[in-house]
FIKOLFI-581339 format. One record per residue: x, y, z of N, C-alpha, C in turn. Coordinates in steps of 0.2 Angstrom, whole numbers, padded with zeros to 4 digits, always signed. Example, Ala and Ser with C-alpha at 12.3 -4.5 7.8 and 13.67 -1.06 7.14 Angstrom:
REM residues 2
+0066-0028+0039+0062-0022+0039+0066-0016+0039
+0064-0011+0035+0068-0005+0036+0064+0000+0039
***
This chain:
REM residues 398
-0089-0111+0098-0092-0106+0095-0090-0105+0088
-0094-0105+0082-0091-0103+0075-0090-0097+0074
-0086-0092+0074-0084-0086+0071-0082-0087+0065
-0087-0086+0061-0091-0086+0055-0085-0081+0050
-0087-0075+0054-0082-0069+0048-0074-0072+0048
-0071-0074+0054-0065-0077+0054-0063-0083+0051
-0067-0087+0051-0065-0094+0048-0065-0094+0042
-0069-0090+0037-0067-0088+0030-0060-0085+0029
-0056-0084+0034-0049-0082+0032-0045-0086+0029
-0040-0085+0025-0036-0092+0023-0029-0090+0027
-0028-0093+0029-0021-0097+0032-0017-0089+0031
-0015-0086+0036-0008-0080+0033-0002-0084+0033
-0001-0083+0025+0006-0086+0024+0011-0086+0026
+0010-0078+0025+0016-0073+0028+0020-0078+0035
+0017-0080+0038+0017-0081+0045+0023-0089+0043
+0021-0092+0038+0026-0097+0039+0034-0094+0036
+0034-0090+0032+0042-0089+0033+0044-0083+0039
+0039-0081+0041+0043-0077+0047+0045-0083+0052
+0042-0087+0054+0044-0092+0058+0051-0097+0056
+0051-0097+0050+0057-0100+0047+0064-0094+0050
+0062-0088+0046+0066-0085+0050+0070-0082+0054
+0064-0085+0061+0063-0086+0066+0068-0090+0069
+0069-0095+0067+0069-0103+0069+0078-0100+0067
+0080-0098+0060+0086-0100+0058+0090-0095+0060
+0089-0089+0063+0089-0083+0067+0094-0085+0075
+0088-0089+0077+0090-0097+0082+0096-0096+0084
+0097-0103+0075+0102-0106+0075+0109-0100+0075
+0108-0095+0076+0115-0090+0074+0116-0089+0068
+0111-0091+0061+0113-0088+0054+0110-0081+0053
+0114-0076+0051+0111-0071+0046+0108-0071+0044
+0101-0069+0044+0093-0070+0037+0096-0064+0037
+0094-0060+0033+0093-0053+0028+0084-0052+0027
+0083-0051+0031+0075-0051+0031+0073-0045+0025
+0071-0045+0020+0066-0043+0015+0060-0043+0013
+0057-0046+0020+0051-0047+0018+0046-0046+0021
+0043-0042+0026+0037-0039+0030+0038-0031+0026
+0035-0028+0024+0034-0022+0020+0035-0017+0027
+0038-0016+0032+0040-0011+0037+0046-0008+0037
+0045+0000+0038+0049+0004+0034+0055+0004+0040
+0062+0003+0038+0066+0004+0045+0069+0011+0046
+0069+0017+0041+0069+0021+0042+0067+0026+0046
+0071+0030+0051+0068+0032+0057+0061+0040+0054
+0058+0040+0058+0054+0045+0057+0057+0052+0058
+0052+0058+0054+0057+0066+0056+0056+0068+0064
+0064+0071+0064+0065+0071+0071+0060+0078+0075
+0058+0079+0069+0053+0086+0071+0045+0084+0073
+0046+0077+0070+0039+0072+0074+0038+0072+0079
+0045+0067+0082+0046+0066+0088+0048+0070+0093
+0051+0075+0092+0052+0082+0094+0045+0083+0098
+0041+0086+0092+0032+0089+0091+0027+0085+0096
+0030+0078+0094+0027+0073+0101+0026+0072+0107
+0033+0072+0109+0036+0073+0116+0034+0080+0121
+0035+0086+0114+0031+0090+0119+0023+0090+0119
+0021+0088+0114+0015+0090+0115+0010+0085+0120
+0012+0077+0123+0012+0074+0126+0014+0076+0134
+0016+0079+0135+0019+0082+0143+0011+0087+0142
+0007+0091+0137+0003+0092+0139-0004+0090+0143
-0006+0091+0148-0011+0085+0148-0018+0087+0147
-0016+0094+0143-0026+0095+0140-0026+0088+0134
-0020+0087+0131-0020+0083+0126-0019+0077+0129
-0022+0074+0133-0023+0066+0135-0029+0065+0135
-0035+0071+0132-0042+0069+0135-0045+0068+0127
-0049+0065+0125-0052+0063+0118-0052+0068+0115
-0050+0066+0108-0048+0070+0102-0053+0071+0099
-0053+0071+0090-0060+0072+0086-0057+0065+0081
-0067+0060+0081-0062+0056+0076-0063+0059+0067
-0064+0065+0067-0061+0066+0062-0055+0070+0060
-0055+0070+0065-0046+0074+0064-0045+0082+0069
-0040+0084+0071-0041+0090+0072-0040+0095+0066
-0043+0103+0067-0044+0105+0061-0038+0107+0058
-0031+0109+0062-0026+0110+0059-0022+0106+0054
-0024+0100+0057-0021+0093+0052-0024+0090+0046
-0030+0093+0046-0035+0092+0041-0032+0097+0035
-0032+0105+0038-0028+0110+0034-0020+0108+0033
-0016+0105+0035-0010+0104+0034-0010+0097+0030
-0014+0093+0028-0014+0090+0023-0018+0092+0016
-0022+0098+0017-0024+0101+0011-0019+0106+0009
-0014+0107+0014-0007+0110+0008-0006+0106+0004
-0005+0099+0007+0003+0094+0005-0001+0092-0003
-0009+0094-0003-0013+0091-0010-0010+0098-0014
-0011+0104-0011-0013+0111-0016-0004+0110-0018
-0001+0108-0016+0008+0109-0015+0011+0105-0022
+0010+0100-0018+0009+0092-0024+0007+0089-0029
-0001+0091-0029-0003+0091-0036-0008+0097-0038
-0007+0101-0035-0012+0108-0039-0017+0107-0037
-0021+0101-0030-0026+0102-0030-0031+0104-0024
-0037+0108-0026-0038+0112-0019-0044+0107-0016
-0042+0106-0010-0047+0102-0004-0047+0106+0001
-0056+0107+0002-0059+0109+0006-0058+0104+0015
-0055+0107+0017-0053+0103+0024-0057+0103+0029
-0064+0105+0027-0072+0102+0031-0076+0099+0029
-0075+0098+0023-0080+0091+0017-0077+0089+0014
-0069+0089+0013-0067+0084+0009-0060+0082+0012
-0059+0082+0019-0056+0077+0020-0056+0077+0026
-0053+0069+0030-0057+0066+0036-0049+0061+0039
-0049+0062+0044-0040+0061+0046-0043+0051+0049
-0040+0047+0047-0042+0039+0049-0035+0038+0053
-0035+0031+0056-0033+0030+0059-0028+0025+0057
-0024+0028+0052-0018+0022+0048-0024+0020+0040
-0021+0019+0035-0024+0017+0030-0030+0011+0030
-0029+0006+0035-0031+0001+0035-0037+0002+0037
-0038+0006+0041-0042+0008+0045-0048+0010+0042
-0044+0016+0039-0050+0019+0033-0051+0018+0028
-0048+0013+0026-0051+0009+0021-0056+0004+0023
-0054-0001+0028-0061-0005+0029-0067-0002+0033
-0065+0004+0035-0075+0007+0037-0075+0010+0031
-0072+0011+0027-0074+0016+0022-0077+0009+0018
-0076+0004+0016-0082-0003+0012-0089-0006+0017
-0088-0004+0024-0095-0004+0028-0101+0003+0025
-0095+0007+0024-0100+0013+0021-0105+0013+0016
-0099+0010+0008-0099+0009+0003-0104+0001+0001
-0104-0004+0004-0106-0009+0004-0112-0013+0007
-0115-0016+0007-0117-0022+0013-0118-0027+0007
-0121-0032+0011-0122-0039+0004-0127-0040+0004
-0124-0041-0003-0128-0042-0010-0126-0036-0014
-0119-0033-0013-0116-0028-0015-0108-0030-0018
-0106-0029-0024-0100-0031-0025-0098-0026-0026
-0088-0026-0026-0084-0021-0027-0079-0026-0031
-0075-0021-0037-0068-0024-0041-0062-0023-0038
-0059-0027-0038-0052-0027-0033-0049-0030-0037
-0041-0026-0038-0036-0031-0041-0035-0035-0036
-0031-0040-0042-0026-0048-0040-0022-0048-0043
-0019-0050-0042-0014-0049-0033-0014-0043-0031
-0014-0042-0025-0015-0035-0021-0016-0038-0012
-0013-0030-0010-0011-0029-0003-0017-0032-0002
-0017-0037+0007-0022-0040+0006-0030-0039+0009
-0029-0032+0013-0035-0027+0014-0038-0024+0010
-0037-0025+0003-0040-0023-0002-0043-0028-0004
-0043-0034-0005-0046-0039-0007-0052-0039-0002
-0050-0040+0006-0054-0043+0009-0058-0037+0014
-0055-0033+0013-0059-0027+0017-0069-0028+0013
-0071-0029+0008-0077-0029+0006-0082-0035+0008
-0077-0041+0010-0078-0047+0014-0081-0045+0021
-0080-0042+0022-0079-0041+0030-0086-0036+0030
-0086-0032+0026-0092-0027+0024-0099-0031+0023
-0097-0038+0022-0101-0042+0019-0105-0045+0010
-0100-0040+0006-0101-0040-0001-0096-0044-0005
-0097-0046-0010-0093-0050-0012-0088-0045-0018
-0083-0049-0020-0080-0043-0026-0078-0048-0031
-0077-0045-0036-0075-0048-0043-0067-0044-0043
-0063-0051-0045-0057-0049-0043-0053-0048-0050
-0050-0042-0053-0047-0041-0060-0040-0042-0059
-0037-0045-0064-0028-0045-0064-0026-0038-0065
-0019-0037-0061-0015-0030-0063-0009-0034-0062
-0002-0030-0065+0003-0030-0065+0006-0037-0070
+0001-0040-0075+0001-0044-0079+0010-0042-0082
+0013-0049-0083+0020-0047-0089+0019-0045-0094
+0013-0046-0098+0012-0042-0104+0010-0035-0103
+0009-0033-0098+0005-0026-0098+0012-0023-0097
+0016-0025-0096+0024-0020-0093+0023-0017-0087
+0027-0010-0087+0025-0009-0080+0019-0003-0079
+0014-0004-0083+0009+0003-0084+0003-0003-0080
-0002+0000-0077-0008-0001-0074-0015+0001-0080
-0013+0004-0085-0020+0004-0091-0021+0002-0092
-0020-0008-0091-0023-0011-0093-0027-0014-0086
-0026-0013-0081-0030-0014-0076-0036-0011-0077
-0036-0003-0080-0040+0001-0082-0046-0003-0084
-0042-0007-0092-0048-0007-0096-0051-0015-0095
-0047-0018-0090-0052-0024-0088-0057-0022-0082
-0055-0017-0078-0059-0015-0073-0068-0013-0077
-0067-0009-0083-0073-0008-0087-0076-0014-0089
-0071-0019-0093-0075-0024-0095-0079-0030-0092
-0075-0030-0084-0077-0033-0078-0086-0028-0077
-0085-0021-0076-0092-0018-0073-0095-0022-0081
-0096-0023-0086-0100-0023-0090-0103-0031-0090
-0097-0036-0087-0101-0041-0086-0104-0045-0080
-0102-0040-0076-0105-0040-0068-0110-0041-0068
-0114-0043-0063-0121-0044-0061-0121-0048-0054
-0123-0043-0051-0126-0037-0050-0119-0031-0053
-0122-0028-0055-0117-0023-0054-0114-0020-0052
-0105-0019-0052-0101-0016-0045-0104-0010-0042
-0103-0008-0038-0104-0001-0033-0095+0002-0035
-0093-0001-0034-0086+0000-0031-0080-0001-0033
-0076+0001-0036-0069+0001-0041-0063+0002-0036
-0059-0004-0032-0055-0001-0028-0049-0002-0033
-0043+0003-0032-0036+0004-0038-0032+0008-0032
-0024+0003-0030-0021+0007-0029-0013+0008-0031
-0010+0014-0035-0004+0014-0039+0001+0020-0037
+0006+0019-0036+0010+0013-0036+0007+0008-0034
+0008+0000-0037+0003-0004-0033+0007-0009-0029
+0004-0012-0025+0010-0016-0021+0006-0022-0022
+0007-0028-0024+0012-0030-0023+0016-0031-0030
+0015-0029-0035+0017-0028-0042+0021-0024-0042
+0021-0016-0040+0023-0012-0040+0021-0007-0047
+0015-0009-0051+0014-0006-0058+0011+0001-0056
+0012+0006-0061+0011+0012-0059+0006+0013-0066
+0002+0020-0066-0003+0022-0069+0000+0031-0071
-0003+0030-0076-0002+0040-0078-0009+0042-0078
-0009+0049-0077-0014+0052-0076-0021+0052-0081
-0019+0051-0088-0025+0051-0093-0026+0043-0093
-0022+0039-0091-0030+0032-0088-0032+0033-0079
-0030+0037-0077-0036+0037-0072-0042+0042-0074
-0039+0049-0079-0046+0053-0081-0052+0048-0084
-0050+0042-0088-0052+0038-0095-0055+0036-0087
-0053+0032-0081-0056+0030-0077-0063+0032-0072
-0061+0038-0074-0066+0044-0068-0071+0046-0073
-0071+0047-0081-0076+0046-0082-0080+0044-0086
-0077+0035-0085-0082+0028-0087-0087+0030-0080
-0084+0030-0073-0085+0029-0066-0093+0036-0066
-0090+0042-0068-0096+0046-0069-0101+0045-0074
-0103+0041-0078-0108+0038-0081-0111+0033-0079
-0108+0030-0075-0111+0024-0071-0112+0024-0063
-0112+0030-0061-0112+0029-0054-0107+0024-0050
-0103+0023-0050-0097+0019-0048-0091+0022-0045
-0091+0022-0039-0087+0025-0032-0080+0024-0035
-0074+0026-0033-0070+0025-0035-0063+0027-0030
-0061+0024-0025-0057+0022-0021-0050+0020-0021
-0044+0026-0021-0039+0025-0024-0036+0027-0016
-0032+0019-0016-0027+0019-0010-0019+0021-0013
-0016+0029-0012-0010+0030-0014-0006+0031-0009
-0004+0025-0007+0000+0024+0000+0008+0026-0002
+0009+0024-0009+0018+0028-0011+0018+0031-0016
+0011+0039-0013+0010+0045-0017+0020+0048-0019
+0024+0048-0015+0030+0052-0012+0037+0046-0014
+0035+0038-0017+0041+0033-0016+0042+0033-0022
+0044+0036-0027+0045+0036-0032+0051+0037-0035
+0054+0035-0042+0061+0034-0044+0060+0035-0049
+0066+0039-0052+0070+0039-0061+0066+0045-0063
+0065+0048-0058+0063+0055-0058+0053+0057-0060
+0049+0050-0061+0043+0050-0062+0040+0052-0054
+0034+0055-0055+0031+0057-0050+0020+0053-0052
+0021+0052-0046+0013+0046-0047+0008+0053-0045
+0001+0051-0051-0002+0056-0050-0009+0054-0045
-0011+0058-0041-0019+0058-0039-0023+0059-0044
-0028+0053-0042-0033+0051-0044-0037+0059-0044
-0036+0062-0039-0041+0069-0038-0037+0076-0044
-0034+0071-0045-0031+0079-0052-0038+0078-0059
-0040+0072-0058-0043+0070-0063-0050+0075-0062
-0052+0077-0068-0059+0083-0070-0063+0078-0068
-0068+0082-0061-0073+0077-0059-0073+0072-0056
-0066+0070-0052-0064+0066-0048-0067+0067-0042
-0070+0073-0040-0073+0072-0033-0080+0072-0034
-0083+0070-0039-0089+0067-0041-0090+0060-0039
-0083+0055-0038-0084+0047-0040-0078+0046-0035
-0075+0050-0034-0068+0046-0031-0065+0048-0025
-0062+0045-0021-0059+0047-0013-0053+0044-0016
-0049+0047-0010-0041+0043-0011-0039+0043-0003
-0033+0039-0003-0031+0038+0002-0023+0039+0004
-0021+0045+0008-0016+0046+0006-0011+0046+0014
-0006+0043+0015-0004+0040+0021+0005+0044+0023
+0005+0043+0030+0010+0047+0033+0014+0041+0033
+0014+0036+0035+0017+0029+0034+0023+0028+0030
+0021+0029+0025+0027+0027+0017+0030+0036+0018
+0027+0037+0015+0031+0046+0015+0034+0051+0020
+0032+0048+0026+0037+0052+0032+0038+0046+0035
+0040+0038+0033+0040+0032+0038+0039+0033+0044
+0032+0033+0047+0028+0035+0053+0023+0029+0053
+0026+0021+0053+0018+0017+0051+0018+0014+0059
+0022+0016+0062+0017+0014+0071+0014+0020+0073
+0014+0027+0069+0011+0034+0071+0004+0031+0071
+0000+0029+0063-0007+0028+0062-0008+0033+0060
-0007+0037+0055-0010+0044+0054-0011+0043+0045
-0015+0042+0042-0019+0043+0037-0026+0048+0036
-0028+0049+0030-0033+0054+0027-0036+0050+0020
-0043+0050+0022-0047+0050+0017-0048+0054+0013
-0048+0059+0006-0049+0065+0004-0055+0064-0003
-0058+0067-0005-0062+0068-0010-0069+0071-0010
-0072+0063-0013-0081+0065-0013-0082+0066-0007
-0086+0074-0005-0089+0075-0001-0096+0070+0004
-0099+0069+0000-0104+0062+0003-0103+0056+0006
-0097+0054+0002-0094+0049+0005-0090+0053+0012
-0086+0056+0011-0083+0060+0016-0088+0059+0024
-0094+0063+0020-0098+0064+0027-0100+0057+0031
-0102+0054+0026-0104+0045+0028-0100+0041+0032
-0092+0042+0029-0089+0038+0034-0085+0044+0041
-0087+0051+0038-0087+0051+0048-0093+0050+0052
-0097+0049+0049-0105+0049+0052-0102+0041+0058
-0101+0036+0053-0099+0029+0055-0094+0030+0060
-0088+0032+0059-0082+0034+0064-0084+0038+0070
-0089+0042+0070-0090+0046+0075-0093+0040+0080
-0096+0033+0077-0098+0028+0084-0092+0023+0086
-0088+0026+0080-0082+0019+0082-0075+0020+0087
-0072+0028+0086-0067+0029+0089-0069+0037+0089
-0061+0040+0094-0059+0046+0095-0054+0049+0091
-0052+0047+0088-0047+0049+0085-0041+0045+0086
-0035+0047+0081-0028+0046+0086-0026+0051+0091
-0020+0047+0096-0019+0052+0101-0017+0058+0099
-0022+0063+0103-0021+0071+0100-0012+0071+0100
-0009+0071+0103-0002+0074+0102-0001+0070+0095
-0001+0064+0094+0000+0062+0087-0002+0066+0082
-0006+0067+0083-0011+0073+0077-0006+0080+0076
-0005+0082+0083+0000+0089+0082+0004+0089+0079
+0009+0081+0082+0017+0081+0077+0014+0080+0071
+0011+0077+0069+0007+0074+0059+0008+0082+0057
+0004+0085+0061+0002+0092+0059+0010+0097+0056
+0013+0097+0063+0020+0099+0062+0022+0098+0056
+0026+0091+0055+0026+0088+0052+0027+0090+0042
+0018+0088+0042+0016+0088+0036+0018+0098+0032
+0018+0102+0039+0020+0110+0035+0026+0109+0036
+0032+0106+0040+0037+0109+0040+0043+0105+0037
+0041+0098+0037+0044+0091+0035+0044+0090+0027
+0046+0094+0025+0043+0097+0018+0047+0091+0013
+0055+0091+0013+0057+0089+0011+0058+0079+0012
+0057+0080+0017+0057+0072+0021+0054+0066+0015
+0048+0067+0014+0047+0062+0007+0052+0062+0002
+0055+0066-0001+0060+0067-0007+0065+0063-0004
+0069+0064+0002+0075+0060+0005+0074+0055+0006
+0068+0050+0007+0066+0043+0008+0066+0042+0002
+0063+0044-0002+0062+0043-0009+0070+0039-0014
+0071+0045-0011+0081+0044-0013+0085+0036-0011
+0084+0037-0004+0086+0030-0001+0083+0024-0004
+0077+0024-0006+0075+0019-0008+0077+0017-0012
+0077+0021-0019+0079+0021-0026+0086+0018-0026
+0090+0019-0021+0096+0015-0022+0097+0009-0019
+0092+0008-0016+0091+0000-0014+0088-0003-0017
+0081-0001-0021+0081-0003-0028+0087-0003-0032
+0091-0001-0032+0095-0003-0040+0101-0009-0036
+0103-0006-0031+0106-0012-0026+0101-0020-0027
+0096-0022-0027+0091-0027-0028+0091-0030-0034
+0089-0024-0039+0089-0026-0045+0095-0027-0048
+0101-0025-0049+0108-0025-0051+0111-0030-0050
+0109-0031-0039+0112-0040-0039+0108-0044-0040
+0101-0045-0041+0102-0051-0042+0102-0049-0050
+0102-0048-0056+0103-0048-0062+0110-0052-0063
+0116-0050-0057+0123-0053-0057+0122-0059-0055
+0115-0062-0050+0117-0068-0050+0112-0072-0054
+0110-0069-0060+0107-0073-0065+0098-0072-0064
+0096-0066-0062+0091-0068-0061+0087-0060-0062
+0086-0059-0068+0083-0053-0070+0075-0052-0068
+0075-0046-0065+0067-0045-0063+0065-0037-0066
+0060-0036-0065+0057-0029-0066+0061-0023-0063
+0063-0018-0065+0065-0012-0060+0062-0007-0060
+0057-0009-0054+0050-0003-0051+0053+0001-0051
+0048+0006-0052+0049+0017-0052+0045+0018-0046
+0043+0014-0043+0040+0016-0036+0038+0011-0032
+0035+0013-0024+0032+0008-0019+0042+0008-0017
+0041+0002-0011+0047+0000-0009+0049-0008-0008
+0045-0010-0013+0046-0016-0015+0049-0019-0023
+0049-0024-0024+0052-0027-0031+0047-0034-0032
+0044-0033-0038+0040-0041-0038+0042-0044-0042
+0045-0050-0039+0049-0053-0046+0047-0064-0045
+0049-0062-0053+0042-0068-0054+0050-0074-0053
+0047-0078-0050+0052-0086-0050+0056-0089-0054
+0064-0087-0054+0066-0089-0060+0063-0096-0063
+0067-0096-0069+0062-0104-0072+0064-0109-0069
+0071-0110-0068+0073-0117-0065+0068-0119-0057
+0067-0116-0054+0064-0116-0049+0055-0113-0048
+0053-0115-0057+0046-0111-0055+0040-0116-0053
+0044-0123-0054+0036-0127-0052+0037-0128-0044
+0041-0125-0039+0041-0124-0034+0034-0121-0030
+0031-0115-0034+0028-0111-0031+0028-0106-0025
+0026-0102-0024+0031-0097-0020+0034-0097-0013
+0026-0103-0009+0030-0101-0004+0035-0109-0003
+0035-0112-0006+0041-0118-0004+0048-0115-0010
+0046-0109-0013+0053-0105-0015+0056-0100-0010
+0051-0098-0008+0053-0094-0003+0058-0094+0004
+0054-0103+0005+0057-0106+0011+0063-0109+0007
+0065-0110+0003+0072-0112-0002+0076-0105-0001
+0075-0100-0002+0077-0096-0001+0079-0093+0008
+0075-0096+0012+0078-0093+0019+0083-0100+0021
+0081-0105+0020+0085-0111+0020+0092-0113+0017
+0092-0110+0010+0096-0112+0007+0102-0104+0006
+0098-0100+0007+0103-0093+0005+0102-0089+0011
+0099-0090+0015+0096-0085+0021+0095-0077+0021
+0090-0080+0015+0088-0072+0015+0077-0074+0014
+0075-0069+0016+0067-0071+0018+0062-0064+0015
+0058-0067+0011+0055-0064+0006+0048-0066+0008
+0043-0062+0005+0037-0065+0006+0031-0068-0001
+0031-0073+0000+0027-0078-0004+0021-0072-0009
+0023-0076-0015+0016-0069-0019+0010-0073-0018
+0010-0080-0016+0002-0083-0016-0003-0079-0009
+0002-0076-0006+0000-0071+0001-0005-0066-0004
-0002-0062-0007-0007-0058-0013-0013-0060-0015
-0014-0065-0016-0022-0066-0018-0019-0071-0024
-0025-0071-0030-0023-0077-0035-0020-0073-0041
-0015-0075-0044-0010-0072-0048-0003-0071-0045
-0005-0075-0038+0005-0074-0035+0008-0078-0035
+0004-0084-0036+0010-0090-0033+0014-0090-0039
+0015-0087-0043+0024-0087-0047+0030-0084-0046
+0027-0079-0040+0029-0072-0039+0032-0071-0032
+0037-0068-0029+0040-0067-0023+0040-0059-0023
+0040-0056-0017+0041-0049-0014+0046-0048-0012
+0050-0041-0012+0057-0042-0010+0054-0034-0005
+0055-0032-0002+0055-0027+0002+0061-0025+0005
+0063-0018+0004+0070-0012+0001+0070-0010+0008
+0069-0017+0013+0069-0012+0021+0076-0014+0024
+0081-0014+0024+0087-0017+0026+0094-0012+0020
+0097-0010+0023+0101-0005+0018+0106-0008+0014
+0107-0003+0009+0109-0008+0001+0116-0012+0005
+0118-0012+0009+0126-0015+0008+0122-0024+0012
+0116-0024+0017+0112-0030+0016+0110-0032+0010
+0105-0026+0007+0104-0029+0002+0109-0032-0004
+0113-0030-0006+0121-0031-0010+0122-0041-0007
+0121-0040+0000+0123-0047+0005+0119-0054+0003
+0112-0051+0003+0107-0054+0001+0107-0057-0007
+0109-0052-0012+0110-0054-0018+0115-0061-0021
+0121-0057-0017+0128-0062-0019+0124-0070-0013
+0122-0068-0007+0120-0076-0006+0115-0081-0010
+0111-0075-0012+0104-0078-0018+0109-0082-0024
+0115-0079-0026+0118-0080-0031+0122-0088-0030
+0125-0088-0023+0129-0096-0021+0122-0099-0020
+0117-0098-0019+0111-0102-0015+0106-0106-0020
+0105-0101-0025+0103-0105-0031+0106-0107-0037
+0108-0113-0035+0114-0116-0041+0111-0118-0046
+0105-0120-0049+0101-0120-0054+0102-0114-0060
+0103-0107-0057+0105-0102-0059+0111-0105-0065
+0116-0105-0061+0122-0105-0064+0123-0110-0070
+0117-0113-0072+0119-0117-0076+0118-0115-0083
***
């Protein structure tokens, strides 16, 4: 049998250096794993707490709502009025999904069918490429996180415009999400207004996945797309329990914005699922009003495993970008070793240093120069990872 929508996949990279990892793991060496983006940071104990009891209940074993229950609807339109000043009606404008992935790829069934395109940065997490794939529409892929652009995404901005004007058919659809992974390039508030309303002249949706709304450093704060004037005219966002309260086996995400679209993709969702398990929804709920501080604390942690990252490998000769946000480090090939390409650097790297990164050709086009370092192993690993990267690539030192 051809399963047609599968076989269009290309090879997960990913998958070849976890096996190497795997394999030298085996053998009894130390890898330093840095590279699957999974947060190891335990979750608030008030979660788990909130879970446990509400799970002994058994009215809460029997189906949920799949759009959320209404208390977690309203306890995520604090965490917006709290956060950024902005007020969301928690019966039309926002819709509790099932992990971001979730709701994003029905949210491009909603949005799409083919003979429908959507813009998507490159390199990019790779559900944002391919979620429109799936929907059956094709995309026009724009670079972000370019070296000449530094670390600002406005100029994603201004190619995402020049991109709609030379489209044909015409995009529907503008997906952007900042902090962006796998780059880590960040955007300020006046290029998303400048983006919101290019997008309200042209009827073009506008889909902004902020997964590390709360992972942020050097005192910068990332702004919602929805502060922007007339942002819920064009634009939904996607904002996740995941990164911010490190809960990414919870499942517990939110659509927020345009009303219309809101309605559309529970209309879909209401044939697809039930929700996540009520008790999960409870703790969420808990959680989001009482766990107040809990983003800032992670935030923290991160930030010095970031400089931990950046600091060592700068000592072992290999200077890279130092992100203000997300929990990653994208750092482009040193030169001695750039006609390698990323993922036979990569494997250079678990082989030779035994530390395991993930390939940037995984990201779409624009990565193979590029490696991902992922800030999930505590700085005194990462500190371990840096000085072995340092004996390991002797090309360095010369």
């Amino acid at each position: 049998m051809d399963f047609r929508r599968i076989s269009g996949l290309p090879p997960y990279v990913f998958t070849i250096i976890d096996g190497l990892k795997v394999e030298a793991r085996r053998a009894g060496r130390d890898v330093v794993d840095l590279g699957f983006g999974n947060p190891d940071l335990p979750s608030p104990q008030i979660a788990v707490d909130k879970l446990a009891e509400a799970a002994h209940n058994t009215r809460n074993h029997r189906y949920s709502s799949s759009r959320g229950i209404p208390k977690l609807r309203e306890a995520v339109a604090g965490v917006y009025e709290r956060r950024f000043g902005v007020t969301l009606d928690p019966e039309r404008e926002i819709l509790t999904t099932i992990g971001a992935k979730e709701g994003f790829s029905h949210l491009m069934w909603v949005l799409l069918q083919p003979g429908d395109t959507a813009i998507v940065p490159t390199p990019s997490y790779p559900i944002h490429i391919w979620g429109p794939y799936f929907a059956g529409a094709s995309t026009l892929q724009v670079p972000i996180g370019l070296e000449e652009d530094g670390p600002s995404g406005a100029s994603y901005v201004d190619r995402v415009m020049e991109a709609w004007e030379l489209g044909s058919p015409k995009p529907r659809v503008v997906v952007l999400s900042f902090p962006h992974n796998p780059t880590t390039a960040t955007v300020e508030l006046a290029d998303l207004q400048r983006l919101v309303d290019w997008a309200r002249e042209r009827d073009v949706a506008l889909v902004h996945d902020l997964a590390y709304a709360d992972m942020c450093f050097d005192g910068w704060q990332p702004p919602s797309i929805l502060q922007c004037e007339g942002a819920k005219e064009v634009a939904v966002e996607l904002y996740s329990l995941t990164k911010s309260y490190s809960m990414a086996g919870w499942r517990v995400a939110f659509m927020l914005g345009r009303p219309d679209v809101i309605a559309a993709l529970t209309q879909l969702k209401s044939y697809l699922d039930y929700g996540t398990f009520q008790p999960i929804q409870i703790a969420a709920t808990v959680t989001l009003n009482e766990a107040t501080d809990y983003p800032r604390e992670l935030s923290d942690v991160y930030e010095s495993r970031r400089n931990a990252l950046v600091d060592g490998l700068a000592r072992a000769g290999w200077e890279i970008h130092r992100p203000r946000g997300t929990m990653f480090a994208w750092a482009r090939i040193p030169e001695p070793y750039r006609e390698m390409g990323s993922i036979e650097f990569a494997t250079h790297l678990v082989r030779e240093c035994d530390v395991a990164v993930s390939p940037g050709v995984g990201f779409g086009a624009g990565g193979d120069a590029f490696v991902r370092f992922a800030l999930i192993e505590n700085e005194q690993r990462i500190a371990q990872a840096a000085r072995a990267i340092k004996r390991g690539l002797t090309r360095l030192q010369g």
